[in-house]
C-alpha positions as CSV (number, residue, x, y, z in Angstrom):
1,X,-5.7,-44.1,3.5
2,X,-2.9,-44.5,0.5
3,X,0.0,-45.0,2.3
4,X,2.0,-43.9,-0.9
5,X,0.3,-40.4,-1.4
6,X,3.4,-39.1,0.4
7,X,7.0,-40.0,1.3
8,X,6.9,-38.8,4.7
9,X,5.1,-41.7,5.7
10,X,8.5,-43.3,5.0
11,X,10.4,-40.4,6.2
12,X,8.5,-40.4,9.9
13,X,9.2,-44.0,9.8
14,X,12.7,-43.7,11.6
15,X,14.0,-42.9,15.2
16,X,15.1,-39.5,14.1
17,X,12.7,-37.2,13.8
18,X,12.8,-35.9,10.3
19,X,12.1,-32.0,11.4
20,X,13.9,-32.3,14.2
21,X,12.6,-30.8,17.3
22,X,12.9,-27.1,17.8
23,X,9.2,-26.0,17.4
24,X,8.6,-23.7,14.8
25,X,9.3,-19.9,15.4
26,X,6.1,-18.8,14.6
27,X,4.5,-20.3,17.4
28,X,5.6,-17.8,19.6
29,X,4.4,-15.1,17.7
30,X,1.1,-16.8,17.3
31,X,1.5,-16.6,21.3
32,X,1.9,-13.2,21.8
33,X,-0.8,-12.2,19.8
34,X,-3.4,-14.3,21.6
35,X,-2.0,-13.4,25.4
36,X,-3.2,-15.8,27.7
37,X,-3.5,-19.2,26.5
38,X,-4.5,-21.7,29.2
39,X,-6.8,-24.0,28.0
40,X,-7.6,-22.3,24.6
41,X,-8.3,-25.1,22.2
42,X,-5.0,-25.5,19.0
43,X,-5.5,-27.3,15.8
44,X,-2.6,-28.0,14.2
45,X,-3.3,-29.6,10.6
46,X,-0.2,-31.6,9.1
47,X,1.3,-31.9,12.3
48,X,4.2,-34.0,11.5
49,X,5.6,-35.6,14.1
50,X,4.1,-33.6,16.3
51,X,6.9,-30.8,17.5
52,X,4.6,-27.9,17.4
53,X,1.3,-28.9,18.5
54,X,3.3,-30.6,21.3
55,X,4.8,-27.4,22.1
56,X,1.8,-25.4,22.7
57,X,0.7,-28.4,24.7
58,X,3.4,-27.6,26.6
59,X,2.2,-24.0,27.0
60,X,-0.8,-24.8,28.3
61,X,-3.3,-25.1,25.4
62,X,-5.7,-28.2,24.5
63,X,-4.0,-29.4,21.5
64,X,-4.9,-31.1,18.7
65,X,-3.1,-32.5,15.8
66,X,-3.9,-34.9,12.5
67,X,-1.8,-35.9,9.8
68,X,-2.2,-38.3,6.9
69,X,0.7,-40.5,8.4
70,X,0.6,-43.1,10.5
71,X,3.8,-43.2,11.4
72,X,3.9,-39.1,12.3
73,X,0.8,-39.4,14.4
74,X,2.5,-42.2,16.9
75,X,5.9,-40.1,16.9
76,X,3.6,-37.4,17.7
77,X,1.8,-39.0,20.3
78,X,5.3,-40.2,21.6
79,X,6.9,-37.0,22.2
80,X,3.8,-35.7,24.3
81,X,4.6,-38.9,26.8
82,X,7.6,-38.0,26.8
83,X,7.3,-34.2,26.8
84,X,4.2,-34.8,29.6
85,X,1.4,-33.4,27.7
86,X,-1.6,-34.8,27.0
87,X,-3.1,-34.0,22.9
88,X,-5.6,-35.7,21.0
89,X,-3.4,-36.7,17.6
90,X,-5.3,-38.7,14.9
91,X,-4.9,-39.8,11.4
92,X,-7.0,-37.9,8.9
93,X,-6.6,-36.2,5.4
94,X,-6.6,-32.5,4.8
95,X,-9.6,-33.1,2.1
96,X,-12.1,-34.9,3.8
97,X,-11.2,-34.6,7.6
98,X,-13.6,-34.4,10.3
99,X,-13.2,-32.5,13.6
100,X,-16.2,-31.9,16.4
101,X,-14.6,-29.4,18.0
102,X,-13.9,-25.6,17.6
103,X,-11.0,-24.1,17.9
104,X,-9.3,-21.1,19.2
105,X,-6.5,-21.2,16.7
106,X,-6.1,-23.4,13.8
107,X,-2.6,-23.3,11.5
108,X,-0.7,-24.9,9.5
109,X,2.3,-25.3,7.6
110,X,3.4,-26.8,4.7
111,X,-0.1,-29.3,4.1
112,X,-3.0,-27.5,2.3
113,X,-0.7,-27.9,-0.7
114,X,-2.0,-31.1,-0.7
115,X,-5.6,-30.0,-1.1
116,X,-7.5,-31.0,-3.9
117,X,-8.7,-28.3,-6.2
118,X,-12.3,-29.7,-6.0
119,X,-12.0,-29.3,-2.1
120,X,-10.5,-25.6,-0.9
121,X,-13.4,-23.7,-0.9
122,X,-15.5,-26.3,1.0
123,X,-12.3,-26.7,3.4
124,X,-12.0,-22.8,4.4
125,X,-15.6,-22.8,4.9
126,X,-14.8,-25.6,7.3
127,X,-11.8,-24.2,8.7
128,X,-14.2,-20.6,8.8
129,X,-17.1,-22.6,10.9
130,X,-14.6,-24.4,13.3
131,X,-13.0,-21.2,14.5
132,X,-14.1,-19.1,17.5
133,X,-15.0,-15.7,17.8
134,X,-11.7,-13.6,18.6
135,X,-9.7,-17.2,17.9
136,X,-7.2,-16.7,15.1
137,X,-5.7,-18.8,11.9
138,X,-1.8,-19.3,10.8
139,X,-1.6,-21.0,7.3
140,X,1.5,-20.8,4.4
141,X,1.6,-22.3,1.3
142,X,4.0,-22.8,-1.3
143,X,3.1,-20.1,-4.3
144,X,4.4,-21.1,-7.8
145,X,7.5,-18.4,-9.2
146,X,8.6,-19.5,-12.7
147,X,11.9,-18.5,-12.0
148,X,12.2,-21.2,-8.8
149,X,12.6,-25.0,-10.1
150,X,10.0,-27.7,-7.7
151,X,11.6,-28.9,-4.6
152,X,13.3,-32.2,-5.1
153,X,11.0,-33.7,-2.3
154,X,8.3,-32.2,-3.8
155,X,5.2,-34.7,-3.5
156,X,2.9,-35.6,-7.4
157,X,0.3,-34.5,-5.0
158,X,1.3,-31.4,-4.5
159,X,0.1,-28.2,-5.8
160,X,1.4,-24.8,-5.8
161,X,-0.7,-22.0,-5.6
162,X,-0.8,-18.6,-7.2
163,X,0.8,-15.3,-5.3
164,X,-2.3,-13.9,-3.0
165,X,-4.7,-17.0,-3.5
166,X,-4.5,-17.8,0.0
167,X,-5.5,-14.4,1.5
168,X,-8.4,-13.7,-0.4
169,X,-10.4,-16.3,1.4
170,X,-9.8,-14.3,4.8
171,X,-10.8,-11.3,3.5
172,X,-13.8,-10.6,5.9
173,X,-11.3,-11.5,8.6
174,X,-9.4,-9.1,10.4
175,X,-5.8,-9.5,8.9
176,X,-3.2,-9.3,11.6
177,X,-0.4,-10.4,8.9
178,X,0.1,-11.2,5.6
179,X,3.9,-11.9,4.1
180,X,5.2,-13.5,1.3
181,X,8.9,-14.9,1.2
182,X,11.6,-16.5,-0.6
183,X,13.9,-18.6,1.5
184,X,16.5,-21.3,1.0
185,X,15.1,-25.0,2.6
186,X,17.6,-27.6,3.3
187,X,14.4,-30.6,3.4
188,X,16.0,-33.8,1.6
189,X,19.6,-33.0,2.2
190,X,19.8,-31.2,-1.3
191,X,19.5,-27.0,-0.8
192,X,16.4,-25.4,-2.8
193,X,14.7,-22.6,-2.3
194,X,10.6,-22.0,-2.4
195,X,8.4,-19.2,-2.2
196,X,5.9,-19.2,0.3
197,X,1.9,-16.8,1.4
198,X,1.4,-16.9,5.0
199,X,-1.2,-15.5,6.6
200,X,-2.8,-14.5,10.5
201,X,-5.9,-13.4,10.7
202,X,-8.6,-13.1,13.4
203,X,-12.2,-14.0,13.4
204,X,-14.4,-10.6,14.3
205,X,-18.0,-12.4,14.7
């Protein structure tokens, strides 16, 4: 793995944790759709350092987590010993991972930017296999707007996508939601704002 394909590796590379801790909001709602959630397998791609997979640990799924930094994964595996929770957190890339599992949900937020153009089709056809019947999918991504400047922590990696890219490769999904947004993000100390596809949808068969 290039350790300089991203800053966070730096970033995560602190006591603080660079997110903080307050699991993301969606989570919940991801929750309330699926009901009861005991031992239903999570997949949280990009996971940081670990605040929401380590959450729905928490709330009683098997959780799963990977992230291209090294230093995210052991923050991540630190919070669950200190949150109590047991998750299988590994280091992998969003283009060539491997996973032997399937999943009852899968999401993720702010990483398949960094997909290679060469590899999104072949990685929702992944993503598509490793689900399970009734299980659902989360994903954003940052969509280019002409009229919005790039984030100043914006990774050469990156890659913004077009408006509606994202949701066409769900459309033989049931689609529980699709949004898009523009909101103001405070990452890197310096206020921007981004505009960002998200997407649930539900596996049928």
């Amino acid at each position: 793995m290039d350790h300089f394909r991203t800053q966070y590796e730096k970033c995560y590379d602190q006591e603080e944790y660079y997110w903080g801790l307050e699991p993301a909001a969606f989570l919940d709602e991801l929750i309330e759709i699926m009901g009861d959630v005991k031992d239903l397998k999570a997949l949280d791609i990009g996971c940081g350092e670990g605040k929401d997979i380590v959450y729905l640990a928490q709330k009683g799924f098997k959780a799963y987590g990977f992230d291209i930094t090294e230093s995210g994964v052991r923050k991540t595996k630190l919070l669950a010993e200190k949150k109590g929770v047991d998750i299988h957190a590994f280091v992998a890339d969003v283009n060539n991972f491997e996973v032997n599992e399937t999943f009852d949900l899968i999401y993720s937020t702010g990483t398949i930017q960094y997909l290679f153009d060469e590899n999104i089709e072949l990685f929702f056809e992944k993503i598509k296999s490793m689900v399970n019947v009734g299980g659902i999918v989360y994903f954003n991504v940052f969509v280019d707007k002409p009229f919005l400047p790039l984030p100043p922590d914006w990774d050469k990696e990156e890659k913004m996508w077009k408006t509606g890219q994202l949701f066409s490769y769900f459309e033989d999904w049931e689609i529980i939601k699709i949004d898009e947004i523009t909101f103001e993000c405070h990452s890197s100390g310096i206020p921007h704002d981004h505009c960002m596809d998200t997407i649930i949808a539900k596996r049928r068969v």
